[in-house]
N, C-alpha and C positions, 0 to 999 in steps of 0.2 A: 250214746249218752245214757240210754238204759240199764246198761249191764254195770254193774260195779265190778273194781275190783282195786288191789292195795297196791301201793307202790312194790314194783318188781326191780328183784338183785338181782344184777351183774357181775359176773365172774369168769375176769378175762382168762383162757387157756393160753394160746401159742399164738406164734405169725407163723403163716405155711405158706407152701408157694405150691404149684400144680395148678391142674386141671389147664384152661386155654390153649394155646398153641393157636399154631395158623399155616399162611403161606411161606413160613421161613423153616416151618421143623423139618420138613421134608425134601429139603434140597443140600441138608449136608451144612446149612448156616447156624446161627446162633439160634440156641432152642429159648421158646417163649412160654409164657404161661402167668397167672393170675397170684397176685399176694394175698391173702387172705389172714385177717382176724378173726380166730375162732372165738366165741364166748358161751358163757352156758347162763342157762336163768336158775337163780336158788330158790328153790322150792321155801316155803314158809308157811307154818299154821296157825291159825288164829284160833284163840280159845283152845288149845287143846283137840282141834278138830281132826278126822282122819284123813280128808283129804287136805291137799296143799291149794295154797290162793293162786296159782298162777292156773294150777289142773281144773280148777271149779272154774277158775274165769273162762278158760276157752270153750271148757264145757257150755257154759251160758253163751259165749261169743254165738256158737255154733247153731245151739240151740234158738237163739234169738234172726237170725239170719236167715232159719230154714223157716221160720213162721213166718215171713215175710217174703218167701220164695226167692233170696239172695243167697243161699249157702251152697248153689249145685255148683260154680266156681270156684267155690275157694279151696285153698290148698289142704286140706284136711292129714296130710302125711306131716305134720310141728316138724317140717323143714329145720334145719338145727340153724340157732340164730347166729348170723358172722357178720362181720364188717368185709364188705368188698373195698378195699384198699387201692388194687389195681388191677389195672388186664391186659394181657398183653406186652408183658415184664420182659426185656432181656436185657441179661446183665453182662459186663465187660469180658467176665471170665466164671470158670467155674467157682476160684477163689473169692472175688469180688462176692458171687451170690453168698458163698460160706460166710464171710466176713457179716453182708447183710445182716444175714438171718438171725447173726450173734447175738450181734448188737441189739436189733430187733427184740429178740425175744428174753435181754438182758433184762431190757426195760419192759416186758410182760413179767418177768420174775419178780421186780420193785414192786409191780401193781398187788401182787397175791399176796406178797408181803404184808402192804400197805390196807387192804384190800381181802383177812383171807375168810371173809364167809362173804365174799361179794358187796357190794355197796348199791346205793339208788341214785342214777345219775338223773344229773339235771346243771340247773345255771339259775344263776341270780338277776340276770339279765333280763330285758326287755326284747320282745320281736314282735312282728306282723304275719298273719296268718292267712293269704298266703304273702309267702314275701316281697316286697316289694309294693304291699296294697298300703290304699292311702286310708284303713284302716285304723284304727286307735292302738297302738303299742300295747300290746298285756306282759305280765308278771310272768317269764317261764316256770319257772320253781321244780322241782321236783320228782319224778317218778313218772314223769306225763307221757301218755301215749298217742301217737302222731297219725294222721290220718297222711298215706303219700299220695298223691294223684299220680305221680310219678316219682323217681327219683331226685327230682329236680324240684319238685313241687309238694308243702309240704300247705294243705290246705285249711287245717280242723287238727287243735291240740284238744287233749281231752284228761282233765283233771284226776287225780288216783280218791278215791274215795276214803281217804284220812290223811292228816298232815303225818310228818314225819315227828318222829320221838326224839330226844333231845341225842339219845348215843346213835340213831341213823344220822340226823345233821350233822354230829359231828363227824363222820364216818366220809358225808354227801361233798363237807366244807374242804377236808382235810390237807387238799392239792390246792386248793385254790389260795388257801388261807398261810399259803407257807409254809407250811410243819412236813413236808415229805422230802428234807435235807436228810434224815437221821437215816430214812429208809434206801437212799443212796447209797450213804456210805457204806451200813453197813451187809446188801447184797451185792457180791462179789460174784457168785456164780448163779448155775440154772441148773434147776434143781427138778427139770420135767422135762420128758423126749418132745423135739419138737419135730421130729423127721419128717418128710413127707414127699412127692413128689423133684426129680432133678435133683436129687442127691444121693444117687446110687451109688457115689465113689467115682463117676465119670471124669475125666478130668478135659475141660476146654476153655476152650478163650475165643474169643472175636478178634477176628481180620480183619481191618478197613479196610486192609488193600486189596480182600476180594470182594468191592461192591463196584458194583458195574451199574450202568445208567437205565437197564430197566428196573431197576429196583425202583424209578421213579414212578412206577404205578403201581401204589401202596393199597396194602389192605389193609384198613382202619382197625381192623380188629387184633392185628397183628402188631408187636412193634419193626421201629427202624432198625434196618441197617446201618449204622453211621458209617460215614465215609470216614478219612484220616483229619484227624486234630480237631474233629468237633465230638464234644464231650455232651452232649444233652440233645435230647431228643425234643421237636419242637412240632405246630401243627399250623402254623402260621404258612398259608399258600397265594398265588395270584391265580384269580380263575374268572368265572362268566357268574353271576347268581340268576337264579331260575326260578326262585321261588316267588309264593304268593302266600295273600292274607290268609287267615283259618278262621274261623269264625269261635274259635276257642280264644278267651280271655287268656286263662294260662300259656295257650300254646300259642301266641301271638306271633306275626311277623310281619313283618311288610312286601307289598307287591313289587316285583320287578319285573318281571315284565306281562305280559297279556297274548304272547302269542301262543302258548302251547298251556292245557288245561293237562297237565301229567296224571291226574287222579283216575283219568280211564286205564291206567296199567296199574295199578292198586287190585287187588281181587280181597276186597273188604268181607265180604261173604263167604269165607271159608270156599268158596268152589274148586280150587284147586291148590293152594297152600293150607297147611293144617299149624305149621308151627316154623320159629325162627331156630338156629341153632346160637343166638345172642339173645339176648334180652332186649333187645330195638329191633321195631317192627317197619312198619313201613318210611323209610329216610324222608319220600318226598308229600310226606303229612299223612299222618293219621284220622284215622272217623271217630271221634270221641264218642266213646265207649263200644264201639265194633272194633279192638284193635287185638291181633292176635299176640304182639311182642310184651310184654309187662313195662316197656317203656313207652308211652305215647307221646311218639316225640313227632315234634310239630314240621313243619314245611323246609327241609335242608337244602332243597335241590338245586344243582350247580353244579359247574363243570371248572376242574381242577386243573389246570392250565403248569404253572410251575409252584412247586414247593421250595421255602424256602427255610423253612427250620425253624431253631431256637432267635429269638429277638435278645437273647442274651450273651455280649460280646465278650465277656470272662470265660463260655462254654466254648468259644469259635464261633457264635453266631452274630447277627447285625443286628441291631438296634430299629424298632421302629420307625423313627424320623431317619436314619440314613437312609432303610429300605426305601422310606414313599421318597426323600430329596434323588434316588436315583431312577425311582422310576417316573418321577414327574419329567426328567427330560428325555425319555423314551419315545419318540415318535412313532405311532402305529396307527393304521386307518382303521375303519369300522368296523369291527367285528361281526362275520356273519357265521350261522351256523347251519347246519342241516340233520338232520336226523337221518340212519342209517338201518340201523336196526337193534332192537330188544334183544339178548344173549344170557346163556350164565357160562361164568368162568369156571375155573378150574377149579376154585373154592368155594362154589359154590353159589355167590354171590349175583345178584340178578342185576345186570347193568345194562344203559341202552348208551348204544354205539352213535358216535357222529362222525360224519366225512373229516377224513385229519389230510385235508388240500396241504401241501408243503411248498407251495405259492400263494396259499390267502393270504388276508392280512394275521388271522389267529399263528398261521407256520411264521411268517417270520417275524411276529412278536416272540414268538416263541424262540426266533431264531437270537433278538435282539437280545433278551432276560439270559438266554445262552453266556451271550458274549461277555453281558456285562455283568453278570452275578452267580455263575456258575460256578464249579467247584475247580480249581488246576484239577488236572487230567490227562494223561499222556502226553505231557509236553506244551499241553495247552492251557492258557492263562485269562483269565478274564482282564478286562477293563472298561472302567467307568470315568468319566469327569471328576467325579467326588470323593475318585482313590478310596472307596469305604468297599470291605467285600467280605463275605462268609465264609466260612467251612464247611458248613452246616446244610447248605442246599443240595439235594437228591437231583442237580443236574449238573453234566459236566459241562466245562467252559466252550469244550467242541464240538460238543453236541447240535444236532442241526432238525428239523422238522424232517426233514427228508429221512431221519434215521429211523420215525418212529412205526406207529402199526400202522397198516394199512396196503392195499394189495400194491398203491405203486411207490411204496415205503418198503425199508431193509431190513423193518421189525425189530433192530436191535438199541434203539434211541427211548429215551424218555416221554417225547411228545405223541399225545392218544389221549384227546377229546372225548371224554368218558362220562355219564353221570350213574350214581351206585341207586339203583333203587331200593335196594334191600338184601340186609347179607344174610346167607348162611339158610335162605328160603328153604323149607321142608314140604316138598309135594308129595301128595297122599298119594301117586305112582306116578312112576313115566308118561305116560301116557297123559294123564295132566299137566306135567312141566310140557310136553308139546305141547297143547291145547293151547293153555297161558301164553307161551309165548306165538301160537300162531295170532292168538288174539291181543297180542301187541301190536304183532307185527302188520297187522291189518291197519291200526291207528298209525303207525309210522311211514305206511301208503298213505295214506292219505294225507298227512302232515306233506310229504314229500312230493306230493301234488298241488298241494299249495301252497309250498316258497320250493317250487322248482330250482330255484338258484341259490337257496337259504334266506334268513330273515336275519337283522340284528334286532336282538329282542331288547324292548323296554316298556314304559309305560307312558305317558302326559305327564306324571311331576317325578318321573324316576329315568334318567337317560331318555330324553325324547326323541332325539333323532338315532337311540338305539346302539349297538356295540361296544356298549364301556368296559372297562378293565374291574374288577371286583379286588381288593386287599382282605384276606380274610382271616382272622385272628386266632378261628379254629371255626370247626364244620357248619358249630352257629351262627357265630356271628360275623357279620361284615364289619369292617370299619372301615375303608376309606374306598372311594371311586375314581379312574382317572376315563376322563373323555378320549377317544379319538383326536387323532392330527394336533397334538395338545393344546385340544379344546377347553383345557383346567379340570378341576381337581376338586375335592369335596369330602368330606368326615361323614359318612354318613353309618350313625349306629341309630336302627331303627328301632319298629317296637319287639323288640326281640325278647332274647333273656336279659336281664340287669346286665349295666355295663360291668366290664371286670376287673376288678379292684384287688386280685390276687394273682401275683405275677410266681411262675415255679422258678424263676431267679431268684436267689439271694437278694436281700433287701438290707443297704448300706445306711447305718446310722447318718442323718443328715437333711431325713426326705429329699425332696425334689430339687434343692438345691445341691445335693450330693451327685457330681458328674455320673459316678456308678451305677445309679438308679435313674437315669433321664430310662434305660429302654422299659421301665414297669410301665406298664398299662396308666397308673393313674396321672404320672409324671407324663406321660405320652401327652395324652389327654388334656392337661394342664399347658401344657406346651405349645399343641394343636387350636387351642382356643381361635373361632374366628375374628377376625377384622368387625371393631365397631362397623367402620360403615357396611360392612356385608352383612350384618346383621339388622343396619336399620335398613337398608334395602329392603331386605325380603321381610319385614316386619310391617311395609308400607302394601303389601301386598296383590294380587294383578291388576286391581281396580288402583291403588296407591301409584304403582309403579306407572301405569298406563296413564294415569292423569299427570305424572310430574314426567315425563317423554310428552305428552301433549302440548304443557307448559314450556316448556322448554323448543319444542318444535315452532309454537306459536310466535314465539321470541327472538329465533334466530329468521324465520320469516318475517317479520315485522322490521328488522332491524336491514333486510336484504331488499326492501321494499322501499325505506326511508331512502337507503344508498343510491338506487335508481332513481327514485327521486329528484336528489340533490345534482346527481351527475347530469339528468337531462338537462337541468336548467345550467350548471359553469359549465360545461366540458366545451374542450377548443372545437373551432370546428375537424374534425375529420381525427380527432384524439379516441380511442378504443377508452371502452370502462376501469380495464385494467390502466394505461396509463393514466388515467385519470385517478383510480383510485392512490396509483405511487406517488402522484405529483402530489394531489390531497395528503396525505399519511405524512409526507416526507418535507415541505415546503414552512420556510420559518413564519413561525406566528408574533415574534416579536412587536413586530409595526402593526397588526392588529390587536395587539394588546393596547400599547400607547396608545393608537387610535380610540379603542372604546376606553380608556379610560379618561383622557380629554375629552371626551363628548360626554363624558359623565359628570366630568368636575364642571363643564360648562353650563350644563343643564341642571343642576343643582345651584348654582353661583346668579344665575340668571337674574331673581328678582332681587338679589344682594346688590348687583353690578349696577339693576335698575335705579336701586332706590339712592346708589353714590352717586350716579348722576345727577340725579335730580337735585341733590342735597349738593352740588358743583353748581348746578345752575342758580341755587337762592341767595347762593356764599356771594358770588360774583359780584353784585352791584356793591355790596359793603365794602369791599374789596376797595373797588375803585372811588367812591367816594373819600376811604380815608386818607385816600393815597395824592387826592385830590385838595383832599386840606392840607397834606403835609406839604402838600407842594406850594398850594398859596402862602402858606406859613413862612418857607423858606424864601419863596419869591418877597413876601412882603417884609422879613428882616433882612433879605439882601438890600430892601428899598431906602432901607433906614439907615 
C-alpha cells in the first residue's frame, strides 16, 4: 500500500504450447505439455521522465520489501508475465494441436489489432476480497494489482495511483462495450510467429485403442489417455477421503476422519526436499507460510478408488445423478484400509502404498464399479439396473481387484489403493530421499501396529461407524457420500473451496430446465436438494432429536401399558393377549353404540319424563269429573 504506482498495459503476444509433459511422453503415447499465454507490460513515462512506471515501481516494490527484511524470497529474475492456461494438454492429433493454436492465436491477432500499444485491464464489476468472504463487495475498476495467497486465493486488491484518462477507458471499455465487431472482420490472418514447443513437423495422433487398464493410475500432472468414443477428459472419481481440518481460513476443509494425523510425512523444514518440480507442494496440507510449492494447497488427501471421467454425456461421459442413482444400489461392506508403506514412483512422485486385499470389501467394490460402469473391453460389457453407462471411465468392464498391484495381484489391473503425497518432490540427494522415506516408513510401523487388521476411517459427525464411499468432483472437492451395506446416502460439500458453478461442458440455452444441462454442477445441485423433512430433522438437532425419540418412546409405552390394562380386566379366561387383542380390534361395535346412545337420550329425557308424569297425575281427577257430569247429564235426559 506504500509504494505507488500507474495503471499497467498489457499486451497480449501468442498462445504457445510446451514446456510440461509427464508419465505419457515417454512410453511412445500421446505427448503432453502446458498452453501458455504470453504477454508483455508496456513500459510508459510520466512527465517526460527517463525511466519507465512499471521499472520505477519494482524498483520501489523491491526496495520497500528489503527494508522490512521480506525481499530475500522474492523472485527478483521479472519472470516474464503469462497466463497459465493449462497443464498437461494432449490433443487428439498433431492436426487437431495445429488447428488449435490457429484459431488460438487468430484471436491474439484481433487483440493487437484492437489493442496495439496494450490496454489496462480491469472490470466494471463488483467482488469480495477474498472471495467468497462475507465482506462488503468493492468496485473492481481498473489497472489493480492483486495480492495471490495462492492461485486460488486472491486476498488484498490494491488500487493504481491515478484514474484512467478518458482515451485509456475508452481503450479499457472497448470489448465490453461492443465495438470489437469491426476488429473481427476485418483480421483475417496472423501476422506474428507463434511457434514453440510440439510443432517440429512431427506428425501423430492418439489411439484409443492402445489404452489399457493401467493407465487407471494416473498422474495428476499428466493428462488422460482416453479410451474409444469418449471425447473429454474428466476428473470426477470414487474413492476413501482422508483428509482433515487446517486451521487456515482460506485453505479450509473438513475433517473425515481421525485415525491417521498424515502431516508427520510432510518434511516442512526443508530437511530433505528442497523443491517441487510443479508448482503444488505438499497434497495432503500445507504449513501456511513454511511451504515450499508456490501453491499452498490445503488438505487433499484420499485414496482414489475408480475414475470415472467427464459427467458430460454429449463427450461419452455420465451425468451426475446417473453416476450416484447407480451407485446408490451398489452394495459393499465397510471399508477398511491399511497402510503398507511410503514409496516414489517412477515419476517421481511421493506416494504411500495401502494393502490392495482382492477379497476385502474395497477389491470387490472395486470389483462391483467394474462390472457396472466400466468401459466395454475385450468382449467385456458392463451392466447396471439403470441401463445408464460411460465411455469415459479409466476402468475396463472386466477388470477385477485380483488384476491390480500387489505381490499376490497380476500387476496389470487398475485397482491400487494409493494416496499422492506430493508430486515431482526434489531431494537435495539421494541419500536424503532414503532418509525421508525411512522416516515414513517408521510412522507406517507403527500405524500398522495399530490397526493390525486395518481401520475404516471416519469421525463422530462424518461416517461414524467408518468405511464410506467418497464421490469426488475433482481432487478438492467431495460431493456426495454412500454408507456401507446401503446404509444411505448424503451431499456432502464441506467447508472446502466455493461450490462449483462452472461446468467444462457446454452450457445449453434453457438453464436447468434444459435436459442437456441437468449433468452441470449447478443443475446437479439444484436437483439434489434434500427432503424438507431431512432437513428439519437434523435442524432439531441431538438434544431435538433425542427429546422427540423420547416422546414418542414415552407414547408407544403408555399406550402398551393402557392395553394390558384393559386386557387383564375382559380377557376370556385362558384367552392369550394376542387373541384378545384380534377379538378386541375385530368385534362389531354397532350394539354398543345403540347402547350408549339410549342411555344418553334417557339420561338426558329423565327430568322431562319426570315432570310428564306428574303433570298426568294433576290432569287425572278433571278428567273424570267431567266425564262424570257428562254422564249424569245423559243419564238425566234419558230420565226425561
Amino acid at each position: 500500500e506504500s509504494v505507488y504506482f500507474s495503471p499497467i498495459y498489457i499486451f497480449p503476444e501468442k498462445v504457445k504450447g510446451g514446456g510440461g509433459g509427464g508419465s505419457g511422453d515417454n512410453d511412445g503415447g500421446t505427448p503432453s505439455g502446458d498452453v501458455t499465454l504470453g504477454v508483455s507490460v508496456v513500459e510508459t513515462y510520466t512527465d517526460g521522465g527517463n525511466y519507465g512506471d512499471y521499472e520505477t515501481f519494482l524498483e520501489n516494490l523491491f526496495n520497500a520489501m528489503s527494508s522490512v527484511s521480506a525481499g530475500s524470497c522474492m523472485d527478483d529474475k521479472d519472470t516474464d508475465p503469462h497466463v497459465s492456461m493449462s497443464r498437461g494438454v494432449k490433443f487428439k492429433s498433431s492436426e487437431h494441436q495445429d488447428g488449435y493454436f490457429y484459431a488460438a492465436n487468430l484471436e491474439v491477432a484481433v487483440w493487437q489489432h484492437m489493442y496495439p500499444n496494450g490496454v489496462i485491464i480491469g472490470s466494471s464489476g463488483y467482488a469480495s476480497f477474498p472471495a467468497g468472504s462475507r465482506g462488503n463487495k468493492q468496485y473492481v475498476g481498473y489497472g489493480n494489482l492483486y495480492f495471490f495467497f495462492d492461485r486460488a486465493n486472491i486476498t488484498k486488491a490494491f488500487r493504481p495511483g491515478r484514474d484512467l484518462s478518458d482515451e485509456e477507458a475508452t481503450y479499457s471499455t472497448l470489448y465490453s462495450k461492443g465495438y470489437s465487431g469491426d476488429y473481427y472482420e476485418s483480421v483475417t490472418e496472423i501476422d506474428f510467429d507463434y511457434s514453440g514447443s510440439h510443432d517440429n513437423g512431427e506428425e501423430w495422433e492418439h489411439n484409443p485403442y492402445a489404452w489399457n487398464a493401467k493407465m487407471a493410475m494416473h498422474d495428476m500432472t499428466d493428462g488422460w489417455d482416453l479410451p474409444p468414443n469418449c471425447g473429454q477428459e474428466g476428473e470426477t472419481f470414487l474413492g476413501i477421503p482422508l483428509s482433515r481440518k487446517s486451521q487456515s481460513s482460506l485453505m479450509d476443509t473438513s475433517t473425515f476422519q481421525e485415525q491417521f494425523d498424515f502431516s508427520v510425512l510432510m518434511d516442512t523444514n526443508y530437511t530433505y526436499v528442497t523443491a517441487f518440480g510443479t508448482n503444488h507442494g505438499w497434497l495432503i496440507g500445507e504449513v501456511i507460510g513454511n511451504g515450499v510449492g508456490s501453491i499452498v494447497d490445503k488438505d487433499t488427501a484420499h485414496i482414489p478408488l475408480f475414475y470415472t471421467g467427464t459427467t458430460n454425456p454429449d463427450q461419452g461421459g455420465i451425468s451426475l445423478s446417473d453416476l450416484i442413482a447407480v451407485v446408490k444400489k451398489i452394495q459393499f461392506g465397510t471399508l477398511y484400509i491399511k497402510p503398507a508403506f511410503v514409496f516414489i514412483d517412477d515419476n517421481g512422485h511421493i506416494k504411500l502404498q495401502f494393502e490392495a486385499d482382492a477379497n476385502s470389501a474395497l477389491g470387490y467394490l472395486y470389483d462391483s464399479l467394474c462390472k457396472e460402469l466400466g468401459i466395454s473391453w475385450n468382449y467385456d460389457t458392463p451392466y447396471n439396473s439403470k441401463g445408464v453407462y460411460t465411455n469415459c471411465a479409466m476402468h475396463a468392464a472386466g477388470d477385477r481387484a485380483k488384476y491390480g498391484c500387489g505381490n499376490e495381484n497380476s500387476n496389470q489391473g487398475g485397482f491400487c489403493p494409493q494416496m499422492t503425497i506430493a508430486y515431482s518432490a526434489r531431494f537435495a540427494s539421494e541419500d536424503d530421499a532414503a532418509a525421508y522415506l525411512a522416516k515414513c516408513n517408521n510412522y507406517i510401523d507403527y500405524w500398522r501396529s495399530l490397526y493390525p487388521k486395518g481401520v475404516a476411517v471416519g469421525t463422530n459427525n462424518f461416517c461414524s461407524n467408518g468405511g464410506c464411499l467418497g464421490l469426488f468432483l475433482n481432487r478438492y472437492d467431495l460431493f456426495y457420500v454412500f454408507k456401507p451395506d446401503l446404509g444411505g446416502s448424503w451431499v456432502e460439500y464441506g467447508g472446502a473451496s466455493m461450490a462449483p458453478t462452472i461446468s467444462p461442458a457446454p452450457t445449453w440455452p434453457g438453464g436447468c430446465d434444459e435436459p442437456r444441462n441437468f449433468h452441470l454442477d449447478r443443475c446437479m445441485r439444484k436437483k439434489m436438494r434434500p427432503r424438507a423433512s431431512a432437513v428439519v430433522w437434523d435442524s432439531l438437532g441431538t438434544i431435538g432429536q433425542f427429546s422427540l425419540f423420547m416422546l414418542v418412546f414415552m407414547s408407544a409405552t403408555l399406550s402398551v401399558s393402557i392395553f394390558l390394562a384393559r386386557a387383564r380386566k375382559r380377557r376370556k379366561p385362558g384367552e392369550s393377549y394376542l387373541n384378545f387383542f384380534i377379538r378386541d380390534a375385530t368385534k362389531k361395535r354397532s350394539g354398543k353404540k345403540k347402547k350408549k346412545k339410549t342411555k344418553k337420550k334417557s339420561k338426558l329425557t329423565r327430568d322431562l319424563e319426570k315432570a310428564m308424569l306428574e303433570g298426568d297425575e294433576e290432569e287425572k281427577p278433571s278428567r273424570s269429573r267431567s266425564k262424570s257430569t257428562s254422564r249424569s247429564k245423559s243419564g238425566s235426559s234419558r230420565s226425561k
